[in-house]
C-alpha positions, 0 to 999 in steps of 0.5 A, a space after each residue: 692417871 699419868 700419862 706416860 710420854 717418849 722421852 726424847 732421845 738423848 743428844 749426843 755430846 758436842 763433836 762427837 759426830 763431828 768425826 762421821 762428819 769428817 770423813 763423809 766431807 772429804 768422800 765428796 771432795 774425793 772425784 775433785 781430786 781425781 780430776 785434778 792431775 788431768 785439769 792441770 796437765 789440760 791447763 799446762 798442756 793445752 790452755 796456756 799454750 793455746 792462749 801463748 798461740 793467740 798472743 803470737 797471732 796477733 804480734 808483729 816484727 821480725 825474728 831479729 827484731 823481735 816479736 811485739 804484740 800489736 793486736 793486728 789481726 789482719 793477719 787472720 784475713 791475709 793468711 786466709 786469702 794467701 793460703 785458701 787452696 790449702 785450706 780447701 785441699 785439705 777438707 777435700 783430701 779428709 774428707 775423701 779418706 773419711 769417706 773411703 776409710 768409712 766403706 773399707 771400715 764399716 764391712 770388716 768392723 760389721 764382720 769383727 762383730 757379727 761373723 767373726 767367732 772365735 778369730 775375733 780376737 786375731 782380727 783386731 789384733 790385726 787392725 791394731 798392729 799398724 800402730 806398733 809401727 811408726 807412722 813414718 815409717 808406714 808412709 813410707 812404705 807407701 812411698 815404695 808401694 806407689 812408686 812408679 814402674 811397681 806392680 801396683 802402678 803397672 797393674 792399674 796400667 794394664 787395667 786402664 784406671 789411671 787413664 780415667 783417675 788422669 782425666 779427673 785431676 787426681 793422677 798424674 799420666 801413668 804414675 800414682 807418686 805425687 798426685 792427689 790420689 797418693 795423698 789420699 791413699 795415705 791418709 786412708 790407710 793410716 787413719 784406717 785404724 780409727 773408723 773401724 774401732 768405734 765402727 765395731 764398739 758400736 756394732 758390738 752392742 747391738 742385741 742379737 736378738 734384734 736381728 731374730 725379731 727382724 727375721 721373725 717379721 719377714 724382713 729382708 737382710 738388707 731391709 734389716 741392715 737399713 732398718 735396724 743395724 746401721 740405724 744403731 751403729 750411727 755413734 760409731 759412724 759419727 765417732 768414726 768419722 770425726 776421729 779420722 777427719 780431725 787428724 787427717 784435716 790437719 796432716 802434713 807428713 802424707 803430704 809431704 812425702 807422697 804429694 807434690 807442690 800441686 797436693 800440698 795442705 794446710 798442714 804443710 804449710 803451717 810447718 814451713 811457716 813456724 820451722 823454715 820462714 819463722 813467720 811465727 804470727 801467720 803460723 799461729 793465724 793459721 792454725 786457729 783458723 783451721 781449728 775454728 774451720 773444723 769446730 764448726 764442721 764438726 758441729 754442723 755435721 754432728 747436728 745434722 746426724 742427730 747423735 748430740 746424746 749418743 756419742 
């Protein structure tokens, strides 16, 4: 009696599966290369010249003798204790424009999402449009809104504030122009624009029916808010808030143009270091310590608020 055995199956011919081989290779390598053009671009773009900056802040000389790099990194302290009011002005200007950019943003992207219906598209529209516009030109035009003798200057007059905004160092007597409060106005309304749109992605994803089991649990409407909708906003408040004081931290043309000597940041004082005295090593000092600053803010505060995994 034979045993009958499966015959084993037959090997393919050498190479022929070398083809299938191919092509399943070259389908791994294909997200490297989609990566590629923007690897390069960072490289060009923001890697050599970041490691251009670090050289230049460690040179000495003079525009007509030269820059030489002598790896005197002094200059980081001495630009630190000649410019620290700067440094601070401008942590507490962003931060006041954050904070005002995050309770004018948080109602209407709460109202784009939940309240709006079918005018949701028109209102984003609106809070886009600003940015058809040149960002000078909308400084400016804060400029002729705050200027001295207008309708806003007189009704904040009539009503007493600027008596109360004086006495707390943030205007100057009866005028708005050239005071912190310009600077801080400016800031806010230009990077408005930033908190409201991570503000209404998050809300927008938040389910509706949440809510209705809120509702179904007795809570109140502000119990639910407390405890359910700003609880699963916080990636937007959190992207919202660094994507408006990164910016607002290192602007200059606010300054500038609505702000005084008295209001002037670390921004300012970066642009007159590289394009007026041409001290190019304390300009580079400078802006890595305002970028070391604001790295470790940012990552403090995004530790604290526990979004680490969210945003």
């Amino acid at each position: 009696m034979t045993t009958v055995t499966d015959a084993p199956p037959p090997k393919a011919p050498a190479g022929e599966d070398a083809p299938a081989r191919g092509p399943r290779k070259r389908g791994r390598l294909v997200p490297y290369w989609l990566l590629l053009p923007g690897i390069l671009w960072l490289l060009v773009f923001f890697a050599l010249p970041l490691v251009y900056q670090a050289s230049t802040s460690v040179q000495t000389g003079s525009l007509e003798e030269g820059f030489k790099v002598t790896w005197h990194f002094a200059t980081y302290w001495e630009a630190l204790t000649d410019y620290w009011p700067q440094f601070l002005r401008s942590v507490l200007y962003a931060g006041a424009a954050t904070v005002l950019c995050l309770l004018l943003g948080y109602p209407l992207a709460y109202l784009i999402a939940f309240r709006a219906g079918r005018w949701r598209n028109v209102i984003l529209v609106l809070v886009i449009a600003p940015f058809f516009t040149s960002f000078l030109i909308r400084t400016l035009a804060w400029k002729t809104i705050l200027a001295d003798g207008g309708p806003v200057v007189d009704a904040l007059n009539s009503l007493h504030v600027l008596d109360v905004t004086s006495w707390l160092g943030v205007t100057a007597g009866d005028r708005v122009l050239a005071t912190p409060l310009a600077v801080i106005c400016g800031l806010t309304y230009n990077f408005l624009p930033f908190m409201i749109l991570p503000l209404y992605t998050s809300l927008e994803r938040i389910d509706g029916r949440l809510h209705e089991a809120a509702g179904d649990l007795y809570a109140k409407p502000s119990t639910t808010f407390r405890k359910v909708t700003f609880p699963l906003s916080m990636p937007g408040v959190v992207s919202g808030t660094l994507l408006t004081f990164i910016p607002a931290a290192g602007d200059y043309v606010n300054a500038d143009l609505l702000g005084s000597t008295d209001t002037r940041m670390v921004g300012n004082v970066i642009q007159t270091q590289f394009l007026r005295i041409l001290d190019y090593p304390t300009a580079a000092a400078l802006s890595f310590i305002l970028m070391a600053a604001i790295l470790f803010m940012v990552t403090f505060y995004i530790r604290k608020s526990g979004t680490e995994d969210l945003v």
